[in-house]
C-alpha positions in Angstrom: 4.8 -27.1 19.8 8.1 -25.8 18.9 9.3 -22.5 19.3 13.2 -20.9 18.1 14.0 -17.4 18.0 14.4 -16.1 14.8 15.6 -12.8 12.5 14.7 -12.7 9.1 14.8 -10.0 6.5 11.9 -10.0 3.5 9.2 -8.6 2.1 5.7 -7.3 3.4 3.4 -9.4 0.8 0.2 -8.7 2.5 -1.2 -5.3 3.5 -1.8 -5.4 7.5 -4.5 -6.5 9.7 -5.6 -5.2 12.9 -5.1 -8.6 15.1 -7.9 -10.0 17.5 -6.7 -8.0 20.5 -6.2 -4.5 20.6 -2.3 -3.4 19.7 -1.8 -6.1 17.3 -1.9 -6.7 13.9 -1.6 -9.7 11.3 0.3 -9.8 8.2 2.5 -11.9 5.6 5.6 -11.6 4.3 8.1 -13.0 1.7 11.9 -14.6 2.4 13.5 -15.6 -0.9 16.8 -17.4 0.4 18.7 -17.5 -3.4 16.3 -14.4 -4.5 14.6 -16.8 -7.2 10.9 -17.2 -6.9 10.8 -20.7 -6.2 12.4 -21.0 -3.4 10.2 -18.2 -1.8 8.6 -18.4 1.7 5.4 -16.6 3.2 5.7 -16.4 6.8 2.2 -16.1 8.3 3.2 -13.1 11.2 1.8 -11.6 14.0 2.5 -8.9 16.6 1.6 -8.3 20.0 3.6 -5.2 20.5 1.7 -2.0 20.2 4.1 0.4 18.7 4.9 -2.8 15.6 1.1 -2.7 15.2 0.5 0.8 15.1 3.5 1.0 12.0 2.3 -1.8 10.4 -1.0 -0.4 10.2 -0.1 3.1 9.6 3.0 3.3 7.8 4.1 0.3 5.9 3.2 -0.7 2.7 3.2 -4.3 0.6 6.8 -4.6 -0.7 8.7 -3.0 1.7 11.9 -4.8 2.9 11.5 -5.9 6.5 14.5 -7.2 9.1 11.9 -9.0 11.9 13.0 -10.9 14.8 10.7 -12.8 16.9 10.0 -16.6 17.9 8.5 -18.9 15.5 6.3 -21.3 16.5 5.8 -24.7 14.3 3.1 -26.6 15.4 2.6 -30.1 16.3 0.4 -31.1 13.7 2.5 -31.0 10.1 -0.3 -29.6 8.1 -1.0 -26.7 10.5 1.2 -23.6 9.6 3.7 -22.4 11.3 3.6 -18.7 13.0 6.3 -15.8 13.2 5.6 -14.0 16.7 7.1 -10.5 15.7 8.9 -8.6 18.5 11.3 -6.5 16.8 11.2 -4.6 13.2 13.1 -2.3 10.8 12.2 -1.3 8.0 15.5 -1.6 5.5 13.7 0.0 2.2 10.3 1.2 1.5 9.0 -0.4 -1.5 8.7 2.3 -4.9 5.9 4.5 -5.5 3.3 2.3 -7.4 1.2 3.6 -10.5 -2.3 4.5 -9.9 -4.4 1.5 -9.6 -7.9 3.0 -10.1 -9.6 6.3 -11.1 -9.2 8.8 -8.5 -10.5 12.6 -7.8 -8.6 15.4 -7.4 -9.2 19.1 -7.3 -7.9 22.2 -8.9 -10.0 25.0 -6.7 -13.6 25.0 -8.3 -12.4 22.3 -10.5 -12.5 18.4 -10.4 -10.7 16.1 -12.5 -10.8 12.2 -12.8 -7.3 10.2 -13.0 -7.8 6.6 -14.5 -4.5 4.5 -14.8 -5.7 3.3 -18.0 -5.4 6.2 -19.9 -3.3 9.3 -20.5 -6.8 11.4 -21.0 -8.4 13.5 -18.0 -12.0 14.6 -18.0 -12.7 17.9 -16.5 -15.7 19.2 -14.4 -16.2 22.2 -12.8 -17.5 21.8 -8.8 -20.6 22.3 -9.4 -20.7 19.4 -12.2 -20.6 21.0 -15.9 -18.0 19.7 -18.1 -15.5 21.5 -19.0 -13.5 19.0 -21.1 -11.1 16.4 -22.1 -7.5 17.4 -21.4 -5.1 14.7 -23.3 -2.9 14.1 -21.1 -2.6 15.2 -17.2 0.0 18.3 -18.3 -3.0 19.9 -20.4 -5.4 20.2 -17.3 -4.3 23.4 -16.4 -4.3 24.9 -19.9 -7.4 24.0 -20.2 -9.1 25.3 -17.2 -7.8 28.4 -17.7 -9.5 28.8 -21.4 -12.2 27.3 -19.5 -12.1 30.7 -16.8 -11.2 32.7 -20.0 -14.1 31.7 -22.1 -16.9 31.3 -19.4 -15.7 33.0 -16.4 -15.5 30.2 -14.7 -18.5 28.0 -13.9 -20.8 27.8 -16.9 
């Protein structure tokens, strides 16, 4: 085997894995040399350190910029892939706030309402489960749980 030290800055392409061994954690992430997409490498990482592991898996999301230093290992064997042994990390930008990938639940005190990144509409329910109604667009929820409270006091 042959192991260099190396520090490379890229991307987190993979969300993070707890590793075999408790404190680490797996992961992948992208080094575009000339920034065009054919010339980009995934680098199959790894940590031993604790404190990496604990960010990794608590606080850092796919598409975040990464500056890593470590030692990579390239096996013996060609077709085997080569490992990054992660000792050192910065985070140099967080990735943006991505759009809502699925439906999710939210609530507005005795009310619940359904986001769905497919379309502007919200449903409405009260807690207890009676509809309430179809706001058009997330900035109408409000308005209409209050003529909801206005009209039926509330649950009804």
């Amino acid at each position: 085997m042959n192991t260099k030290p190396l520090t490379v800055d890229g991307y987190l392409d993979t969300i993070p894995a707890p590793g075999d061994a408790l404190g680490t954690a797996r992961f992948q992430r992208i080094a575009s040399p000339t920034d065009d997409a054919v010339d980009d490498v995934i680098w199959s990482c790894t940590t031993g350190n604790p404190r990496i592991a604990h960010l990794l898996l608590t606080e850092i999301q796919p598409g975040d910029l990464l500056h890593v230093s470590g030692f990579l290992t390239q096996p013996d064997h060609p077709a085997d892939p080569a490992r990054l042994t992660i000792d050192a990390l910065e985070v140099l930008a967080t990735a943006p706030a991505r759009a809502l990938q699925e439906m999710v639940l939210d609530r507005y005190g005795d009310y619940v309402v359904v986001f769905d990144a497919d379309t502007d509409a919200v449903p409405v329910f009260t807690s207890s489960g009676h509809w309430v109604g179809m706001a058009e667009s997330p900035d109408i929820v409000g308005t209409l749980i209050e003529i909801h409270e206005r009209v039926n006091g509330g649950d009804g």
